[in-house]
C-alpha positions, 0 to 999 in steps of 0.5 A, a space after each residue: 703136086 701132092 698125090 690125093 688119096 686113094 680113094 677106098 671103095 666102099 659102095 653104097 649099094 648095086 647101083 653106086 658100084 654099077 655107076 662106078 662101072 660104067 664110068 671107069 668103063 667111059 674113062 679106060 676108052 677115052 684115056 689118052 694119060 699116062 696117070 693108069 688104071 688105078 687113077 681113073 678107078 679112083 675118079 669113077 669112085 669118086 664120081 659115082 659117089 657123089 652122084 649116088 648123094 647129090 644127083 636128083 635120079 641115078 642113071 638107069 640103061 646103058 647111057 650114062 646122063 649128063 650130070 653124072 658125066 658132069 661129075 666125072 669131068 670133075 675129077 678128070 680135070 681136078 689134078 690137070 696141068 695149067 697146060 691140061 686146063 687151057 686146052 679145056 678152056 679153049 674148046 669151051 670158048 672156040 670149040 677147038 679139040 684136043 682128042 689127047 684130052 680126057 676132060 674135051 673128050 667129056 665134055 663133048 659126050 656131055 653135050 653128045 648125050 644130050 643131043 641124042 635125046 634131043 634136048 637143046 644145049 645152049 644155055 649149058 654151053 653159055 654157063 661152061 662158058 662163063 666157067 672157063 672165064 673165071 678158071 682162066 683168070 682165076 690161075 693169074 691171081 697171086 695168094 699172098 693178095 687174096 681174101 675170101 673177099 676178093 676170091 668169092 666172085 671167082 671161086 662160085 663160078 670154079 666150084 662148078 656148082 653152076 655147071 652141075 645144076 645146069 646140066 641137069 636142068 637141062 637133062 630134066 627139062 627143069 627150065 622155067 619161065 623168065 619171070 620166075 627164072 628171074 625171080 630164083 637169080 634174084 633170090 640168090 638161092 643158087 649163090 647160097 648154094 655154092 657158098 654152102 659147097 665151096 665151105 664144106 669142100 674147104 673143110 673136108 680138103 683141110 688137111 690136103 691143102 694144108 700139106 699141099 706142096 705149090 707146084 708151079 706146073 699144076 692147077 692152083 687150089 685155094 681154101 677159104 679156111 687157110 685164106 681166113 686163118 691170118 685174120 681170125 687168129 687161128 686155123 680153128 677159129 677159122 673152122 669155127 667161122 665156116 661151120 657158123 657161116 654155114 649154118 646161117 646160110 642154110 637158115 637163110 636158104 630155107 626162109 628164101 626158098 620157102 618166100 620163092 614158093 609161096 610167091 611162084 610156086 603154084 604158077 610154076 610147078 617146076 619151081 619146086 623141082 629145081 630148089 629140090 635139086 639144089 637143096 639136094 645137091 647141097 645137102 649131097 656133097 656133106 654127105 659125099 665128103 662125109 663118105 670119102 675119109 679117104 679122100 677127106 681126112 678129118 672132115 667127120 669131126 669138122 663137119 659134124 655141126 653142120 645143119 642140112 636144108 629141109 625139105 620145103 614141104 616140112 617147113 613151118 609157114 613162120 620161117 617166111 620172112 
């Protein structure tokens, strides 16, 4: 598999760097790779820059939260074996532990973090579940017979979009009442937003993926723009389409949004919060590719058409429809 980038540290502030730390410092005492210091350097940056973008508050004391634990899992697992991912998976689904692996070692002090302050995991521990389903089936698909299409109801699960606005759901205490827990399903809101991630990441990693040698002992990456790029004629077109379907997405999350809350926000006050964390997260992860250029190469010039959702408190009443 090709080396991703090192990633150059260019903080944001004293929190970002102290965030950095403290994840670097989580990963040295429970790293059981041969992959080095500089390794998971690279993967506390990357962590903690897209905490400091995407997580709703930056995490205070000693305790890392478990979202921003979430996102080094992210990383820990990004460049793992298909061996590496099983043994993840298959904590997920028996609680079976491997201790030799850095991605169960995470995710249980995810769940560790959480019980420490008393807050009930079942529903986080439901969704890890479903996303190591989808992971399991995903590396059994053949891309040569894949279309955006077909690859879709894998690909919202494996972003991990799902898992990172569940987990701090359950850290903020975010949870709302079935009906209008029922009503944000149905709005799609959630989907859109992974659709959203999922395009941006596709074009950020463009140049990565495309330089990419598949080797058959690894985790199978795949991108929407190369999977697009035989149908519509071209790799540019293929960008285009992605930047245009973007922005469509963010006009139809703003006019979903806004309709949810005028029909549930005044009898569920949490219903604010947890499309504040989604728009957050969504408008977060442009903003963290577009500060990794080391990572992302090329991705300022194929982002920079992109819109951002608004705050819901901003928007015009004529937009619900």
């Amino acid at each position: 598999m090709t080396a991703v980038p090192a990633a150059r540290p260019v903080y944001l502030d004293e929190p970002h760097r102290r965030t950095a730390e403290k994840l670097l410092a989580w990963s040295l005492r429970h790293c059981t790779c041969a992959r080095g210091r500089e390794y998971h350097e690279r993967g506390a940056y990357l962590a903690a820059t897209y905490d400091a973008y995407c997580a709703p508050r930056r995490t205070t004391g000693p305790e890392v939260d478990a979202g921003t634990l979430f996102v080094l899992l992210v990383f820990l697992v990004e460049d793992v074996t298909v061996a590496e991912n099983e043994e993840l998976v298959r904590f997920i689904r028996t609680g079976a532990v491997d201790d030799r692996n850095e991605g169960v070692a995470c995710l249980r002090a995810i769940l560790e973090t959480l019980h420490r302050k008393g807050i009930a995991t079942d529903r986080l521990e439901e969704t890890f579940r479903a996303w190591a389903s989808r992971a399991r089936a995903e590396q059994a698909l053949s891309v040569e017979d894949l279309t955006v299409e077909t690859y879709w109801p894998y690909r919202q699960h494996t972003i991990l979009v799902p898992l990172f606005l569940e987990c701090w759901t359950t850290e903020l205490g975010l949870h709302l009442t079935t009906d209008v827990e029922a009503a944000l399903d149905a709005s799609g809101l959630p989907e859109l937003a992974a659709h959203l991630v999922v395009r941006v990441n596709d074009l950020g990693s463009l140049d990565r993926d495309a330089a990419r040698r598949v080797d058959d002992g690894h985790v199978v990456d795949i991108n929407s723009v190369l999977l697009l790029e035989p149908t519509l004629g071209s790799r540019e077109a293929a960008v285009r389409h992605l930047v245009e379907q973007h922005n469509l997405d963010v006009e139809q999350f703003t006019a979903r949004a806004t309709r949810l809350l005028a029909e549930h926000g005044h009898a569920e006050p949490r219903l604010r919060d947890r499309i504040e964390l989604i728009r957050h997260q969504t408008n977060g992860n442009v903003a963290s590719v577009r500060h990794l250029t080391d990572r992302y190469p090329g991705s300022r010039l194929r982002l920079r058409d992109l819109r951002a959702i608004p705050d819901m408190m901003e928007v015009p009443s004529d937009l619900v429809r």
